[in-house]
N, C-alpha and C positions, 0 to 999 in steps of 0.2 A: 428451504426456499432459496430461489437466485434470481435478487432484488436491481433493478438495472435502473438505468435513466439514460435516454437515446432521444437522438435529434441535434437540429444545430447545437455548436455553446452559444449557453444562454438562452438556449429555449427549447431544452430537455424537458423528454416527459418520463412518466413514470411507468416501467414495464415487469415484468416476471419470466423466467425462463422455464417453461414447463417442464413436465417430464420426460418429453421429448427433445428436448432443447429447441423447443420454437418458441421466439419473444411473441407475448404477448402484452398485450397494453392495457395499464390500468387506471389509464386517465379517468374512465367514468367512475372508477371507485375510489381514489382521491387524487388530490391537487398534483401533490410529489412525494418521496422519497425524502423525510425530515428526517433528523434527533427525535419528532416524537412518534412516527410510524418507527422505528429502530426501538425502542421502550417497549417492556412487556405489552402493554397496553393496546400499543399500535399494531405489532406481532401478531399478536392472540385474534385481533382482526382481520389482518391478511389471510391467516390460518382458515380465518371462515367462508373465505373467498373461493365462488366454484372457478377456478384456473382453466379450465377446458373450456369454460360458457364465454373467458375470457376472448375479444376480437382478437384475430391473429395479424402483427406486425408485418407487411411484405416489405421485398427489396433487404436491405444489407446496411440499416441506417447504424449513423457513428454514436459511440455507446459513449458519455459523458462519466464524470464520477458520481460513484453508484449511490452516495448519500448528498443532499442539496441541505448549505448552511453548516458544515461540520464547523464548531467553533472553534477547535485545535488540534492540533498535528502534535504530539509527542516521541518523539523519536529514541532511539537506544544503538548507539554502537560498540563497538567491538567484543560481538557476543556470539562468535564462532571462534573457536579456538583457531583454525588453519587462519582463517581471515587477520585474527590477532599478529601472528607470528609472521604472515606476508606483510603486512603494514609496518612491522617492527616495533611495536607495542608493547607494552606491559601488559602480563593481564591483567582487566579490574579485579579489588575485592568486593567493588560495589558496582551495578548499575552503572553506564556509563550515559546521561540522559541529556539529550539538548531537544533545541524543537527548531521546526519549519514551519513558515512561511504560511500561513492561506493561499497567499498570491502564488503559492507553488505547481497547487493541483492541475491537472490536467488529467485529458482521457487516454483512456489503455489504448488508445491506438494514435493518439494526435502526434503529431511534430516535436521532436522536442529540439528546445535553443538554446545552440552553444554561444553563450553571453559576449559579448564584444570584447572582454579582455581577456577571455578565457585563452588558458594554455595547456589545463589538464583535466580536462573533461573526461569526467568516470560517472558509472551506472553500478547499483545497487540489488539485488534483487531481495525483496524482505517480505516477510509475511506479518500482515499489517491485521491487530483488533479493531472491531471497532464497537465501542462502548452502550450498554443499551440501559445501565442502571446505575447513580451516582454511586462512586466506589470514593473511598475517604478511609483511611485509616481499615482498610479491610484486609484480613488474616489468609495469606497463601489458599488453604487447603477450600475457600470461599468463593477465591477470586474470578475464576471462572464463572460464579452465576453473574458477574456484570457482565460480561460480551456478548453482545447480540451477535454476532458476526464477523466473517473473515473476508481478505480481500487482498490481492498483491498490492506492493507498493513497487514501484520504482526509485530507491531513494538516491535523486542526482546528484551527482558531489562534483565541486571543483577545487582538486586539492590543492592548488596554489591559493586560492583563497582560505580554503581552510586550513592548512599544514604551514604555510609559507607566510601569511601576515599574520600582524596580530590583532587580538579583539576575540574569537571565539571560534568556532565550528558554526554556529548557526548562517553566518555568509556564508561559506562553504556549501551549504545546503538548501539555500530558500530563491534562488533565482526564479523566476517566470517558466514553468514548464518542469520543474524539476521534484514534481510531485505526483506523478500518473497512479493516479490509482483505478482498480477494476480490474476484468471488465465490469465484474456483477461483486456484489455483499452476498456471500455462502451464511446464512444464519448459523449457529453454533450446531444445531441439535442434528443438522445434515451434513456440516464439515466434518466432523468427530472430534479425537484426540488431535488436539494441535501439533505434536510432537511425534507426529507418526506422517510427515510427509517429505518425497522429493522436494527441491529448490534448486532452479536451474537458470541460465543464461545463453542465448548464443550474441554472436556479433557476427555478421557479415555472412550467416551460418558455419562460423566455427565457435566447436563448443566452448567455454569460457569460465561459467559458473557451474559446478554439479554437485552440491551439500544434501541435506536431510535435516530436517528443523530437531531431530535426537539429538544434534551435534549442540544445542545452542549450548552457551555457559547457564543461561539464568533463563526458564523455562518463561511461558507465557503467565502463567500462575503466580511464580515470583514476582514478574516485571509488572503485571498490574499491582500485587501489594506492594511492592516497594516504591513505586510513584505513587500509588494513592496515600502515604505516609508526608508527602510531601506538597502535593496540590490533590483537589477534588478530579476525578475522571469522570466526567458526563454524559447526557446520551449524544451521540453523535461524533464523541471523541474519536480522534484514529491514534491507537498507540503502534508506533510500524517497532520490528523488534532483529533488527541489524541482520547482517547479510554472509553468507560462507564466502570463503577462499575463491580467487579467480577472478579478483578486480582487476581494471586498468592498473592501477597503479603499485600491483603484483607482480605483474609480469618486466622481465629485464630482457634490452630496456619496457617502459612502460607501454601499451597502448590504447594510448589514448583516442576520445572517442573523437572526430571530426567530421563536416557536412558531407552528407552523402552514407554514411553510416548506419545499418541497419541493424537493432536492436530488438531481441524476441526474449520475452521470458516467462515461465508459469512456474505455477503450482501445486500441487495434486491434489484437484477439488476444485481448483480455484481458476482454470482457464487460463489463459495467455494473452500477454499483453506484446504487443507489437509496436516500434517507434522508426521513424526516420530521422534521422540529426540534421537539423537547417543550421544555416549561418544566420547571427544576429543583422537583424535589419533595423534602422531606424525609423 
């Protein structure tokens, strides 16, 4: 299934993308798109939904992020080797884990805002879990039965704030806008092998980012047991799981993102997400 939520923000409803790729709405069949429609439970329900009897969506309405109430963002970086080695990093022996913002999310196609003091404004492209059965202390070769589903992430970084002050990586990452996720939540059992997909970027339409999720240091598998060792993973969670080679702040000199800048990026399976860079307005 490709689980969506479309309309104004903040007054998203709940749709499906059929087999055809035409949205359909599933407002009559529930409220929204929760942590507990994402849960076996809620699944195994959609499942029994006839999708074809579903109304069909018209026009070209803006697709919000695809789960409503996700209670946290868990992030992971420097888990492509190339990406490692452009950044000038070490590589971990462990997991390398912070977290973003709620206040971050945004939809796969909205605005994103380059923050009022910003000077090095970078984009991320990752492939993000998202959680559909409390995972705690669970064994690699398991972890996969907790993910309901997959979903790009945009993960936005401004590395003066993160690289250059001090206090942590999570400023670096959690500004207003700087968490697009979608378009749609790919359920597990329709995405496939997590680690058998393209991961791409352009900017301005030149190519930027071109990885393969084979590349990562610590698979999807790992990275859920090894954060669920450390905090619970819930339903509704989004674990996003760091980004290949060919960031801003890769390239010599860097470039960096600024207003007016157009940002595309997919996944294979997972659709494209598309952004324009505004200026911070008060």
């Amino acid at each position: 299934m490709k689980l969506v939520r479309y309309g104004e923000k903040g007054a998203e409803k709940p749709g499906i993308i059929d087999e055809n790729g035409v949205l359909k709405d599933l407002s009559g069949e529930i409220g929204d798109i929760t942590p507990d429609i994402v849960a076996p439970q809620g699944l195994a329900a959609m499942n029994a939904i006839d999708v074809q009897a579903l109304p069909e969506v018209s026009g070209n309405p803006r697709f919000g992020v695809p789960v409503a109430g996700i209670p946290k963002i868990v992030a992971i970086g420097q888990n492509y080797m190339n990406h490692i080695l452009e950044m000038g990093y070490t590589p971990p022996e462990e997991p390398v884990i912070f977290v973003k913002a709620i206040s971050s999310l945004t939809g796969p196609h909205d605005p994103m805002v380059k923050p009022k003091t910003s000077t090095k404004f970078d984009y991320e492209v990752e492939l993000a879990a998202i959680i559909g059965t409390t995972a705690q202390n669970v064994a690699a070769e398991n972890a996969l039965d907790h993910v309901a589903g997959y979903a790009i992430m945009n993960d936005g970084s401004e590395r003066a704030f993160q690289r250059e002050r001090s206090g942590g990586t999570t400023k670096g990452k959690s500004a207003d806008t700087f968490g697009p996720l979608g378009p749609w939540l790919v359920t597990a059992d329709e995405f496939g092998d997590p680690q058998t997909k393209r991961i791409w970027t352009k900017v301005n339409g030149e190519n930027r980012q071109d990885g393969h999720t084979s590349d990562m240091v610590f698979g999807i598998a790992q990275l859920v047991s090894y954060v669920s060792e450390f905090m619970s993973l819930n339903p509704g969670d989004v674990l996003t799981t760091g980004s290949p080679h060919g960031v801003a702040a890769g390239f010599d000199p860097p470039k960096w993102l600024q207003p007016g800048d157009i940002i595309e990026m997919g996944i294979d399976g997972l659709g494209e997400q598309r952004h324009e860079v505004v200026a911070y307005q008060a």
